[in-house]
N, C-alpha and C positions, 0 to 999 in steps of 0.2 A: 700337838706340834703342827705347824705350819710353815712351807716353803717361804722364804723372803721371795723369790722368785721361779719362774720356770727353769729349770735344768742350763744356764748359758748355752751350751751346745746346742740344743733344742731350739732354739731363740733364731741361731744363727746355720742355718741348713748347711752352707759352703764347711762352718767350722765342726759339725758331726760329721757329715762324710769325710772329713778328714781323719776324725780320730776314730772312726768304723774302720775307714781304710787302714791305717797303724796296727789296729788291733787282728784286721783279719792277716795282716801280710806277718803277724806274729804266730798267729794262729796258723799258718801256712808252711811256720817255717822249719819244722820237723822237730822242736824241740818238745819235750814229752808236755800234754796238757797237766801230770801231774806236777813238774813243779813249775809251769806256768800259776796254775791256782794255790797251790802253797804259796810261792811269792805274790802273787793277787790282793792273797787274803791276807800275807806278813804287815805288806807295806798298807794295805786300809785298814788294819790295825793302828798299826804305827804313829799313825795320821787320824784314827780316830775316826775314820769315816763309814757311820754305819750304814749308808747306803750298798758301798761295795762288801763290807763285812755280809751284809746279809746277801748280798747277791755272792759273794762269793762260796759264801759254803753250801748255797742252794746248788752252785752249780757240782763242785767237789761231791757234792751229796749223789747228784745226778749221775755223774760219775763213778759212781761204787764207794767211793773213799770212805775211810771209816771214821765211825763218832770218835776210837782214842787217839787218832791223827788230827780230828779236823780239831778237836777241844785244847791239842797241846801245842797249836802252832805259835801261842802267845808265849809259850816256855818249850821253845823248840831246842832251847842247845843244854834242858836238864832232862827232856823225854827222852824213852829209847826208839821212837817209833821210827825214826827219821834214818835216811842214806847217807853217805858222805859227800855223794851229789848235793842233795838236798839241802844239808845243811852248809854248803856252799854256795849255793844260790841265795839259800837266807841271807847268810851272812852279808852276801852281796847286798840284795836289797836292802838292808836296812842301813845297810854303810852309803851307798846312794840316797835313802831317803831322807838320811840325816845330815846331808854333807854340812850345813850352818855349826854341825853340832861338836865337830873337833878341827884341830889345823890340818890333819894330814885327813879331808875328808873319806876314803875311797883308799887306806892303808894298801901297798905291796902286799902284803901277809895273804889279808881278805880280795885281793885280786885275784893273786897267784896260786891261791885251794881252787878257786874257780876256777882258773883254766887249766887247773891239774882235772877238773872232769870234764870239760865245755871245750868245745871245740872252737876257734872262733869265729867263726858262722854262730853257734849258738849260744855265744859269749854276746854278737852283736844283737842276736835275737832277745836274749834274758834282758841286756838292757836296755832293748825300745820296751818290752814290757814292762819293766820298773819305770820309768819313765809316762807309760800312758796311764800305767796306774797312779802316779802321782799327779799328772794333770785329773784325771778323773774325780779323784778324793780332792781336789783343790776345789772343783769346779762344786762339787757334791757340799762339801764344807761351809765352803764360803757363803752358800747361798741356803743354807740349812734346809737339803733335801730330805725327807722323810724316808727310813728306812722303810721297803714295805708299801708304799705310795705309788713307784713306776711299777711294783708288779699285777694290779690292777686294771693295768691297762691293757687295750688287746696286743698293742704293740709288744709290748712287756711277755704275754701267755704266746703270739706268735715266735717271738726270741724265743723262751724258757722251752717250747717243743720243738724248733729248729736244732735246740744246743743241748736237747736231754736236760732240762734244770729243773730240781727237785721244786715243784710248787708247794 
């Protein structure tokens, strides 16, 4: 396999510091890194993007998380692994990631479990992170990044030991 192109964001230095910045002001924003990376990992699933896929469970890995968590995220609402958080937040993102995919994209139902656990500080937090995760997986997609390819790089092993991520 072979990229069509370099990473867009790489391309364009103004437009990674951008979504660095996005990511770290999520990462800042008190909301648990565990289901930051459960949602991570939901929506580049979702999307198919195995760039994030594999960066995501390196990091969940890095993180402690366990193999029968990280393996059931793709059938998160017939596992028992998950919290009622959790699967709130799921829910969430995939109702955002899908929004082309029904009329009422982003249901009252699937709103309102989420903010029956999420505060809304961390209601606004989960969705710049389903958000930067979907430009990410866009970016990764469209330009058929190789999974596997940025962790070769020393950029890539600098990240993975700044954020604890399972090489």
């Amino acid at each position: 396999m072979k990229s069509r192109i370099t990473n867009p964001a790489g391309l364009l230095p103004d437009a990674m510091q951008a979504m660095l910045a996005l990511s770290s002001a999520v990462a800042k924003s008190g909301l648990s890194p565990t289901i930051l990376g459960l949602v991570h990992l939901r929506v580049s699933q979702v999307n198919g993007c195995s760039v994030c896929v594999d960066m995501g469970w390196r990091q969940m890995r890095g993180e402690n998380e366990t193999d029968e968590r990280l393996f059931a995220v793709a059938a998160w609402r017939d596992a028992p692994y998950f919290t009622a958080a959790e699967r709130a937040a799921l829910a969430l993102a995939e109702a955002v990631t899908r929004i082309a995919d029904r009329p009422d994209p982003v249901p009252d139902e699937v709103w309102n479990e989420a903010a029956r656990h999420f505060s809304e500080h961390d209601l606004g937090a989960l969705t710049v992170s389903i958000a930067v995760t979907n430009v990410w997986n866009r970016l990764n997609v469209t330009t058929r990044q190789v999974a596997g390819e940025w962790l070769k790089s020393a950029a890539a092993r600098e990240w993975m030991d700044k954020h604890a991520v399972a090489q």
